[in-house]
Each structure stands twice: as C-alpha cells, then as structure tokens.
DOPA-658240 format. One record per residue: x, y, z of N, C-alpha, C in turn. Coordinates in steps of 0.1 Angstrom, whole numbers, plus 5000, padded with zeros to 4 digits. Atoms other than C-alpha are relative to their C-alpha. Example, Ala and Ser with C-alpha at 12.3 -4.5 7.8 and 13.67 -1.06 7.14 Angstrom:
DOPA-658240
500949885000512349555078500950125000 499149895000513749895071499250115008 
This chain:
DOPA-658240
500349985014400581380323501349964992 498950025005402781200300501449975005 498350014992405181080326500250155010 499749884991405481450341499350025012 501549954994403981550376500350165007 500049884996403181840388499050095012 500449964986402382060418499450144998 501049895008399682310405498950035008 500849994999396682480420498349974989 500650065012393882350395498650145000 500849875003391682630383498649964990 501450065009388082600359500749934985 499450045017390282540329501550015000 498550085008393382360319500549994991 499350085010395982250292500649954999 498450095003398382040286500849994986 499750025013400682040263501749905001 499350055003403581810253500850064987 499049975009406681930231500950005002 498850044998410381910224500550115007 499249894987412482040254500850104992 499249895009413982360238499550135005 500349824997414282730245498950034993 501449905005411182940237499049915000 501050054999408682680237498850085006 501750004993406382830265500250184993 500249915009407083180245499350024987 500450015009405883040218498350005002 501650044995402582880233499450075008 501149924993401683220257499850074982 500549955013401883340218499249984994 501250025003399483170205498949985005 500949964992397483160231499250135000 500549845002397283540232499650044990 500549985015396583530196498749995003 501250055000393383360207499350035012 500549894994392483590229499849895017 500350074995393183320257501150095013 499249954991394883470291500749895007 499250114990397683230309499850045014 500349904988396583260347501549905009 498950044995399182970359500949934987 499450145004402082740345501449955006 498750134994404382460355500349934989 499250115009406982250331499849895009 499350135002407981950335500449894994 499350085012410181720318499349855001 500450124997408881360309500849885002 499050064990410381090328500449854994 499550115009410980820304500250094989 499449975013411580990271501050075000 498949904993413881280286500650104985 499549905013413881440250498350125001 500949935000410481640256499550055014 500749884994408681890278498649975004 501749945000405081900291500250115012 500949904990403182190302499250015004 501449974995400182240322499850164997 500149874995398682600323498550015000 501049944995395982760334499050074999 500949925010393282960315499350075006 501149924998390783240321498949964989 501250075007388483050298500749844993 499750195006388682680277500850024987 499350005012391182630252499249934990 500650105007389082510224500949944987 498950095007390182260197501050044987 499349965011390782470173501450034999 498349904997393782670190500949885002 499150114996394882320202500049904989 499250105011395382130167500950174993 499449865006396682520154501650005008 499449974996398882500178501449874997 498850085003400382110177500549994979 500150015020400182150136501950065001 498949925003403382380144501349905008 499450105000406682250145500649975021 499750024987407882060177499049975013 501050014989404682060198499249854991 500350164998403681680200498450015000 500750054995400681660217499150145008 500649944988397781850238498349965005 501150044993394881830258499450115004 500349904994392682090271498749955012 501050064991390282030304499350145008 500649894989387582240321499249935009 500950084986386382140352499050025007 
C-alpha cells in the first residue's frame, strides 16, 4: 500500500490510511475512529518507501469504515489519503 508492506493477519474489515510521518498520528486516527463508534482490533505502520516524508497504516476493524469517517477523517490536517476494505 503506497510503497509500504506489511506483515498483518487480515481480518473481515480493513483501512488504510496514508499521512505525514509525525507523533500522534495513530492517536489521532484510534480518535476518530472511536468517535464513530468503530473499534481498532489490529495495526501495523509503515513508512513509504519512495517518498520517506509519510506514514501508512493498515488497521483492522470490528465492522467497515464507511466513507463518511474516511473523507472526515483525510479532510483533517496531514492525513493524505485512505482506503477502507471488507472482505
């Protein structure tokens, strides 16, 4: 994802997210998450491997991130990019 890989058990529901490498990021994003009544069950970083100024995260959901939380979320500053997948 975006250059980053990662070594994850893959669960019914996914996200990804892309943003600038910096303290609190994934504080920020179990925050809004939890806002939206979404539980984190895993997550893994990783940095992307050509740009080396940004972050993605995978994580793991007890239900589907829907679009809403995920433009709510890149709308805010620093977060690039996301994706959400249920399988």
């Amino acid at each position: 994802a975006w250059g980053a890989r990662f070594n994850v058990q893959l669960d019914e529901h996914l996200a990804i997210f892309r943003y600038k490498d910096q303290p609190g990021m994934l504080g920020r994003l179990g925050t809004a998450l939890g806002d939206a009544g979404i539980n984190i069950a895993s997550a893994a970083v990783g940095l992307e491997t050509d740009a080396g100024e940004d972050a993605v995260l995978l994580v793991t959901t007890d239900r589907a991130v829907p679009a809403d939380v995920l433009d709510a979320i890149t709308s805010t500053q620093d977060f690039h990019e996301a994706r959400s997948v249920s399988l």
